[in-house]
C-alpha positions as CSV (number, residue, x, y, z in Angstrom):
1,X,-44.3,-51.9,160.9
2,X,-41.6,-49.5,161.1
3,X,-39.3,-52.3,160.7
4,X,-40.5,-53.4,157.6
5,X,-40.2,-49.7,156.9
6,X,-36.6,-48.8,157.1
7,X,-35.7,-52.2,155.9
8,X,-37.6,-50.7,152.3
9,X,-35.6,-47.4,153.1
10,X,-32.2,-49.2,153.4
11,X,-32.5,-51.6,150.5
12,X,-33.7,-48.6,148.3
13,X,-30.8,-46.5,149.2
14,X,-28.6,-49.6,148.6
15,X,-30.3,-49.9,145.2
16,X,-29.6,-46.8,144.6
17,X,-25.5,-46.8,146.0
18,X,-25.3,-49.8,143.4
19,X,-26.2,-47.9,140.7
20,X,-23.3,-45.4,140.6
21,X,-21.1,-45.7,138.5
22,X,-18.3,-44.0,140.5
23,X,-18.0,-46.3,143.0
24,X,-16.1,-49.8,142.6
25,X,-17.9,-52.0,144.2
26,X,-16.1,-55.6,144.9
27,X,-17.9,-58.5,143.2
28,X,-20.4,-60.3,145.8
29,X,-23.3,-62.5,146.1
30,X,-25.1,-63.1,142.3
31,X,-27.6,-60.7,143.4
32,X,-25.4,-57.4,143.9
33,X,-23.6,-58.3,140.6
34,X,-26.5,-58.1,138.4
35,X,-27.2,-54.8,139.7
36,X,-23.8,-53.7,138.9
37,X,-24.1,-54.6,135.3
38,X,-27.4,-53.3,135.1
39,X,-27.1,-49.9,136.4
40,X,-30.4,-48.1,134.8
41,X,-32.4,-51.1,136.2
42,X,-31.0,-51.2,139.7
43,X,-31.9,-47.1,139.8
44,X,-35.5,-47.9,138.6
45,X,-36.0,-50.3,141.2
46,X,-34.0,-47.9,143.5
47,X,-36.9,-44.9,142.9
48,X,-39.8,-47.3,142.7
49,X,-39.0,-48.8,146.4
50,X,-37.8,-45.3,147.6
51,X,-41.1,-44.2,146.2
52,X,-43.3,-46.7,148.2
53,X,-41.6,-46.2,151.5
54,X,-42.0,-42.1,151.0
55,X,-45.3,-42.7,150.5
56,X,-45.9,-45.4,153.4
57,X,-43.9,-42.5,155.6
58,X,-46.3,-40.4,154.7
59,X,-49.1,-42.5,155.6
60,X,-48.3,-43.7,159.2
61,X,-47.1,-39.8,160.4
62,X,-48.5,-37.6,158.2
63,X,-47.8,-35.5,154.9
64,X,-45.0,-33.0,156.3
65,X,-44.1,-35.6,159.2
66,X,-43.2,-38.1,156.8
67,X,-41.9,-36.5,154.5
68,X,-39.0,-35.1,157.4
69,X,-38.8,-38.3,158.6
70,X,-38.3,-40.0,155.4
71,X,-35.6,-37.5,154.8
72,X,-34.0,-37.9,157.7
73,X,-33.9,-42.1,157.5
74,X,-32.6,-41.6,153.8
75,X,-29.8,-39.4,154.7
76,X,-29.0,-42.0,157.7
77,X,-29.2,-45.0,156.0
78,X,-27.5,-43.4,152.7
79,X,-24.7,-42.4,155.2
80,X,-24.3,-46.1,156.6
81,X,-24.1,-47.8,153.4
82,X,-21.3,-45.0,152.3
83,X,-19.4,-45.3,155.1
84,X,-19.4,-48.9,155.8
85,X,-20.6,-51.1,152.6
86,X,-16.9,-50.4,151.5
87,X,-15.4,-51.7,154.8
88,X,-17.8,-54.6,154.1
89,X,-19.2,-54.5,157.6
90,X,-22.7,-55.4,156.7
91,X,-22.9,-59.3,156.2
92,X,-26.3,-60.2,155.3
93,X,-26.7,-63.0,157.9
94,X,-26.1,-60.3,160.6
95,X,-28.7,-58.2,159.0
96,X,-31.2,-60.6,158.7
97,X,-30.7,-61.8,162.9
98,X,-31.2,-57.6,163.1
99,X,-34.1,-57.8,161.1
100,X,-35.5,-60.4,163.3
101,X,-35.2,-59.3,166.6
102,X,-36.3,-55.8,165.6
103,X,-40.0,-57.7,164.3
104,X,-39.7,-59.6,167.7
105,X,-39.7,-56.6,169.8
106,X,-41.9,-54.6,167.6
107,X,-44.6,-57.0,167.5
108,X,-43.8,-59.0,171.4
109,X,-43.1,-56.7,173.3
110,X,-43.9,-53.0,172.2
């Protein structure tokens, strides 16, 4: 569950890193370039998934505890994705093995 989560978290912050329009960002799959070009669209998206994963935050810990802990995985995972989406060290086929071995151990074995 908390998987699913921050995976909501992180693609709503990358939404939301898309959408700027000081950063250059290097042309990628079809996906990231239609956000690019569609900045006010990509920032919409970005608020309505931020916006849903505040909220689910909130439900699994509590009003004030998830709304800390929302903060606090935002400013991470905004910190990530500033630091190393330029160095292009997040390939999404590495993210995805990530993203299944964190469901494995959450559901298996925790």
């Amino acid at each position: 569950m908390y998987t699913l989560l921050l995976l909501f978290i992180f693609t709503g912050s990358f939404f939301w890193y898309c959408s700027s329009a000081k950063v250059p960002i290097k042309p990628g799959s079809s996906f990231v370039i239609a956000l690019i070009q569609n900045k006010s669209r990509a920032r919409l998206l970005a608020m309505a998934v931020l916006g849903l994963s505040w909220l689910w935050t909130m439900y699994l810990q509590g009003a004030l505890s998830g709304t800390l802990a929302f903060g606090a995985y935002t400013m991470g995972f905004f910190s990530l994705i500033v630091l190393l989406w330029p160095y292009r060290y997040f390939q999404w086929k590495q993210l995805t093995v990530i993203l299944l071995l964190s469901l494995f151990f959450e559901l298996f074995v925790f």
